[in-house]
N, C-alpha and C positions, 0 to 999 in steps of 0.2 A: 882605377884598376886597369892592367894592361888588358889589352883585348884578348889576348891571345890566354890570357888565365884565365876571362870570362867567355868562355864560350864553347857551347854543348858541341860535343865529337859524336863521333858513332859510340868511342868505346864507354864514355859516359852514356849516355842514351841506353845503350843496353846492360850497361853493369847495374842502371837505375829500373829497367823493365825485368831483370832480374833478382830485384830487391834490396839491393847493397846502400846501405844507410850513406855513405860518403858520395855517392853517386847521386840521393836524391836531395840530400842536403845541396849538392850542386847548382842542379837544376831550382832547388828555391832559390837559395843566390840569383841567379841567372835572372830571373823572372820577379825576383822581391821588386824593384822600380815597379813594374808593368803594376804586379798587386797592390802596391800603394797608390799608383794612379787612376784604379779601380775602383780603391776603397775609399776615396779621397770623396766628402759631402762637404755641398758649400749649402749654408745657414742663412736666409736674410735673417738680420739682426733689428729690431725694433726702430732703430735710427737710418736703416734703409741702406748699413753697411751691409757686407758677404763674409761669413766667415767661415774659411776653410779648415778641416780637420781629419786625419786617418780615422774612419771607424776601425780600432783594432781588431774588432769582433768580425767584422765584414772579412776582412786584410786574412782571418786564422784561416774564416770559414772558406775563401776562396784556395788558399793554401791546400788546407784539408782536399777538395776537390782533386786540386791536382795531383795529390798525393794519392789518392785514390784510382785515375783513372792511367798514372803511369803505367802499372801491369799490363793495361789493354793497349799501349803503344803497337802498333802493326811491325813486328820486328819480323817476322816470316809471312812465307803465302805473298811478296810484296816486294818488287823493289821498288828503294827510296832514291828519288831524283834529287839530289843535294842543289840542284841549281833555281830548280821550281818549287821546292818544298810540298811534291806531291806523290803519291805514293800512285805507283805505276802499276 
């Protein structure tokens, strides 16, 4: 995907802390890799293989999370330093 499609703006970021479904659908895009590398459990296997697998369940429940604590994004009371990723 080009970069420049994947990647959270200010005006996604706050279309999404204002609750607009296409803005948070966004941001899971955005972050789906990250949750799957999250959710990702590796099994030994009786023969002393490793077997790796998405827990989906994990993958929803972190989802879920996120989608929940987007509202509480700091979008006022706060400037955001785009260079440090830290709220001033």
């Amino acid at each position: 995907m080009d970069d420049q499609q994947n990647t959270l703006t200010y005006v996604i970021i706050k279309a999404a802390v204002a609750g607009e479904k296409w803005a948070m659908e966004r941001i899971l895009r955005y972050y789906d890799d990250y949750m799957t590398e999250l959710s990702t459990v590796k099994e030994k296997q009786p023969d002393g293989s490793v077997k790796s697998y998405v827990d989906e369940d994990l993958k929803q429940e972190i989802a879920v999370k996120l989608l929940e604590e987007i509202p509480n994004f700091p979008m006022d009371g706060g400037s955001f330093d785009l260079r440090t990723e830290d709220v001033l």
